[in-house]
VEXSEBA-346455 format. One record per residue (C-alpha): residue number from 1; residue in three letters; x, z, y. Coordinates in steps of 0.1 Angstrom, whole numbers, plus 5000, padded with zeros to 4 digits. Layout:
% VEXSEBA-346455
     i    aa   east     up   north
   NUM   ALA      X      Z       Y
...
***
This chain:
% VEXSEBA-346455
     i    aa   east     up   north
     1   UNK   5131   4998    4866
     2   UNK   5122   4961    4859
     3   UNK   5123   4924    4869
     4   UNK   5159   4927    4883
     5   UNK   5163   4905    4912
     6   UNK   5200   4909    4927
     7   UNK   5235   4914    4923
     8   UNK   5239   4936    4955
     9   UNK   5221   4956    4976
    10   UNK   5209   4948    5014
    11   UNK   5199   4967    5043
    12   UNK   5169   4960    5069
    13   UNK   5172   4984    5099
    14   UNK   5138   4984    5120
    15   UNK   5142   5010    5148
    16   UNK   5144   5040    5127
    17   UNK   5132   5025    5098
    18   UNK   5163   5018    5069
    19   UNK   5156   4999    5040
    20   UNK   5180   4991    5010
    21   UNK   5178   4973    4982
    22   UNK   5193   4983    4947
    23   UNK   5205   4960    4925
    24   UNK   5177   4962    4900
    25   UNK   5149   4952    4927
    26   UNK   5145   4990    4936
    27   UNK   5138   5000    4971
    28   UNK   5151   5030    4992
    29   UNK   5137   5036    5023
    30   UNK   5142   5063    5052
    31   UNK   5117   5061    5083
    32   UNK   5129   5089    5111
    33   UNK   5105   5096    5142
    34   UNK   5100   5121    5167
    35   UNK   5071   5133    5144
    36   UNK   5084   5129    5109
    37   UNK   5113   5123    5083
    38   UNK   5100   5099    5057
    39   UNK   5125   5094    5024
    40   UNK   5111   5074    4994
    41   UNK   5125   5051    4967
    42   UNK   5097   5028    4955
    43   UNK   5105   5010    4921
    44   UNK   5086   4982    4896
    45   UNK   5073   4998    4862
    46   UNK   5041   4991    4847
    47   UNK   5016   5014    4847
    48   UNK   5034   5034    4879
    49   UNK   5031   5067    4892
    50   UNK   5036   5087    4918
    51   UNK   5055   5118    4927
    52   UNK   5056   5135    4964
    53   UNK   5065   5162    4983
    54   UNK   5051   5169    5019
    55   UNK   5066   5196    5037
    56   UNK   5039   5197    5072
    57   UNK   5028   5228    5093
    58   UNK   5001   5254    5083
    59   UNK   4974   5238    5100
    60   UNK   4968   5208    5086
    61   UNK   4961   5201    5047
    62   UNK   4975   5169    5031
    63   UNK   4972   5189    4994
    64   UNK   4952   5158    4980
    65   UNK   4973   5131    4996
    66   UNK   4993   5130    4963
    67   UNK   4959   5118    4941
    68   UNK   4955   5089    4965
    69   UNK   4992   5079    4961
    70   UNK   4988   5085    4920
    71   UNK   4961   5062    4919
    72   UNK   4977   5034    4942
    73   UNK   5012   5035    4919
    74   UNK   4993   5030    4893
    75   UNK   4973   5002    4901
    76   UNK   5003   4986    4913
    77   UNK   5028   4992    4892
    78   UNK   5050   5012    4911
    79   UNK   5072   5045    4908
    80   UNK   5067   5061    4940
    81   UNK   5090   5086    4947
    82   UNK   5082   5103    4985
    83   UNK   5095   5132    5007
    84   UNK   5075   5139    5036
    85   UNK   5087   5166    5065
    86   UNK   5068   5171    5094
    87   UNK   5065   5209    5101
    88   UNK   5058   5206    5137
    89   UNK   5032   5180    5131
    90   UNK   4998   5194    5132
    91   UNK   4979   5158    5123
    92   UNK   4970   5145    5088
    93   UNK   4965   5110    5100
    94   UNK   5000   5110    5111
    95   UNK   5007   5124    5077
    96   UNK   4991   5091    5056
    97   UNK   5002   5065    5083
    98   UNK   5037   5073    5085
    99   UNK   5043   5074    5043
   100   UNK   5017   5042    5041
   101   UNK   5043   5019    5066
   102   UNK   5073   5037    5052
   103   UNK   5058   5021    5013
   104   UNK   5043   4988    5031
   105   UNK   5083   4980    5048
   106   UNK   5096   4989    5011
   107   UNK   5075   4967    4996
   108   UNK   5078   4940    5015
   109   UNK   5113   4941    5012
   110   UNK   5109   4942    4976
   111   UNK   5091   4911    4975
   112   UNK   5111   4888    5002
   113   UNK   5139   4893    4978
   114   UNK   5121   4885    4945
   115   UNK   5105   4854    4964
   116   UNK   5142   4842    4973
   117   UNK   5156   4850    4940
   118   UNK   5130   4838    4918
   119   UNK   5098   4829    4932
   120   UNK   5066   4853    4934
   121   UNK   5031   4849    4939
   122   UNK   5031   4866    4970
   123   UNK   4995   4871    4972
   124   UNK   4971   4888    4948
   125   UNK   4931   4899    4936
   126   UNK   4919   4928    4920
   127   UNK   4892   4899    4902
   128   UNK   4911   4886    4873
   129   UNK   4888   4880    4846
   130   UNK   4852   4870    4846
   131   UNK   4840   4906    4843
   132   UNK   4860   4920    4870
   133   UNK   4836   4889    4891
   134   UNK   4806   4905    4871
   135   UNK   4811   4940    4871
   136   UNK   4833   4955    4902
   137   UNK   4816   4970    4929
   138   UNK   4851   4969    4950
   139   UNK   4875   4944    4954
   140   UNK   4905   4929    4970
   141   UNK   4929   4904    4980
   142   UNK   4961   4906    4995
   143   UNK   4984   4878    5008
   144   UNK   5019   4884    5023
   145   UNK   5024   4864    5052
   146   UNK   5046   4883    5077
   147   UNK   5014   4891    5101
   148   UNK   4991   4920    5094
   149   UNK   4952   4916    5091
   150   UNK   4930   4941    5079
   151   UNK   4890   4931    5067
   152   UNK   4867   4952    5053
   153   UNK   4832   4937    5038
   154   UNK   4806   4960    5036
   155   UNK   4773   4957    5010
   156   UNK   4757   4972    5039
   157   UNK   4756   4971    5079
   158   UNK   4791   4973    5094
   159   UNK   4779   5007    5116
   160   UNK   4764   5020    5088
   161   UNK   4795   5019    5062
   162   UNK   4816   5033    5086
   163   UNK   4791   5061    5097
   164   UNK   4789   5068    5056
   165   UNK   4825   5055    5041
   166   UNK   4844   5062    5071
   167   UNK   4838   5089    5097
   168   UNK   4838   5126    5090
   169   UNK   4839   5123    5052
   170   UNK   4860   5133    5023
   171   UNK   4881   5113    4990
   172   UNK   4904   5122    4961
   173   UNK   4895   5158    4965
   174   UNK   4897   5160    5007
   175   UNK   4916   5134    5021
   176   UNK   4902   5123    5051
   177   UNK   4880   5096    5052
   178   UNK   4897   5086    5086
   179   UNK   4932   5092    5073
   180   UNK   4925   5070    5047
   181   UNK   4913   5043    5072
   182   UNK   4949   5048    5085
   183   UNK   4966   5045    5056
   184   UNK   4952   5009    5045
   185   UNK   4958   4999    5078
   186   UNK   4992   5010    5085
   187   UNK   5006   4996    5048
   188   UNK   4992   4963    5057
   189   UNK   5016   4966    5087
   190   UNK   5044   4976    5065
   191   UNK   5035   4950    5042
   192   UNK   5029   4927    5069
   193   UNK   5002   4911    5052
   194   UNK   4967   4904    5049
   195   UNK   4940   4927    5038
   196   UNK   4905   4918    5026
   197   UNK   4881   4947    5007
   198   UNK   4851   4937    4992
   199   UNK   4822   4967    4991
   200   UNK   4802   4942    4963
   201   UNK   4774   4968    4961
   202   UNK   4767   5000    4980
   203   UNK   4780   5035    4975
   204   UNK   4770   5066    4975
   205   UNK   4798   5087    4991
   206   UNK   4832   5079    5004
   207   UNK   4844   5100    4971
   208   UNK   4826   5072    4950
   209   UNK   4842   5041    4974
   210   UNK   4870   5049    4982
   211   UNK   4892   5053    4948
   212   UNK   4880   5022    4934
   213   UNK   4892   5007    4974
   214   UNK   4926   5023    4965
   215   UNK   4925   5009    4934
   216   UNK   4916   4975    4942
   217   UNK   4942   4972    4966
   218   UNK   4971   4980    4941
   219   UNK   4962   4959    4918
   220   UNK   4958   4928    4939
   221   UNK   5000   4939    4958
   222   UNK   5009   4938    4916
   223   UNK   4995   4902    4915
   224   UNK   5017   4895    4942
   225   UNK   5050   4910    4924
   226   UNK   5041   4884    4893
   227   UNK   5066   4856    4887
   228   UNK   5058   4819    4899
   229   UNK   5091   4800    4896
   230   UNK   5072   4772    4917
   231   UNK   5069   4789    4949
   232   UNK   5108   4800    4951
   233   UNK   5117   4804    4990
   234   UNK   5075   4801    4998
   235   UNK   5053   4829    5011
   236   UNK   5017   4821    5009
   237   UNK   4999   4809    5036
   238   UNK   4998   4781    5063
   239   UNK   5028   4804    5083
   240   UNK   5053   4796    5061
   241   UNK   5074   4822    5069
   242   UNK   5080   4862    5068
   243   UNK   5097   4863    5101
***
């Protein structure tokens, strides 16, 4: 792990939810329900990946979960480590929202700490140069404010994208479309920030959007890990506050 923070380690309980920090900037977190049993430690490295295990009943299939979560850790530079148990749980959305506000809480965490200790950006975009402007058909912004808002701009009609992008369809090798709805929207509450995708041009298929969405979005929560001595103790934002 990389860009150590502190000294010691905390702990943020939230209901059932328990977070602590390692002294490297590391983050463990355990998130017990009447559903589920979600156990993760989520870590800074560049060029991340991913590694889970879901234990859930016969009747649902979360097989492809794990390329969704590969192509997120990447994007944002995070080891993802994730253990998933839920064998009387027969509902994949369950599945991808619980693990998404289990990774959103440990990230957040992650960054409250490096914005005390040293100052972070705290907000991020997956356009960085000007041929990401030019050439990318998806993008995204993310801004860490301690409220959660989740905006989707279509390059089509609003019905119509979610008729196509969202409802009934398949990504990453059959998640579902809807699950994956759920997942964006319940890391954003974990994350307790703000969400904004940009569909630039239109797609084909969900298994064409939704990849490059994932994508976008991990790249702009790296931005936010990056260094900026000058906003030390400051979240982005007119809030000016995580609480």
């Amino acid at each position: 792990m990389s860009e150590a923070t502190t000294a010691a380690s905390t702990t943020e309980t939230h209901g059932r939810l328990r977070i602590r920090l390692t002294p490297d900037g590391a983050a463990t977190v355990e998130r017990i329900t009447a559903e589920s049993s979600v156990v993760m430690t989520i870590g800074r490295a560049q060029g991340g990946r991913s590694n889970a295990k879901f234990k859930v009943a016969d009747s649902i299939d979360v097989s492809a979960f794990p390329a969704l979560l590969d192509v997120f850790a990447k994007a944002a530079n995070l080891d993802l480590s994730v253990e998933f148990t839920a064998t009387r749980l027969s509902s994949s959305h369950v599945v991808l929202e619980d693990t998404a506000l289990a990774i959103g809480s440990g990230i957040f965490e992650m960054l409250r700490d490096r914005m005390n200790a040293t100052g972070i950006n705290g907000a991020g975009s997956s356009l960085r140069t000007r041929e990401d402007f030019e050439t990318a058909t998806v993008s995204a912004a993310v801004s860490v404010e301690g409220r959660k808002y989740v905006k989707v701009v279509a390059a089509e009609p609003a019905d119509a994208f979610r008729w196509k992008h969202v409802m009934g369809g398949h990504a990453f090798g059959g998640v579902r479309t809807e699950d994956i709805d759920d997942f964006i929207d319940a890391l954003a509450g974990g994350m307790r920030a703000s969400f904004f995708l940009h569909e630039r041009r239109p797609h084909a298929s969900p298994e064409e959007f939704w990849p490059l969405a994932i994508e976008a979005l991990g790249a702009a929560i790296s931005e936010a890990f990056d260094v900026n001595a000058a906003r030390r103790g400051l979240p982005p934002g007119v809030k000016a506050t995580l609480v």
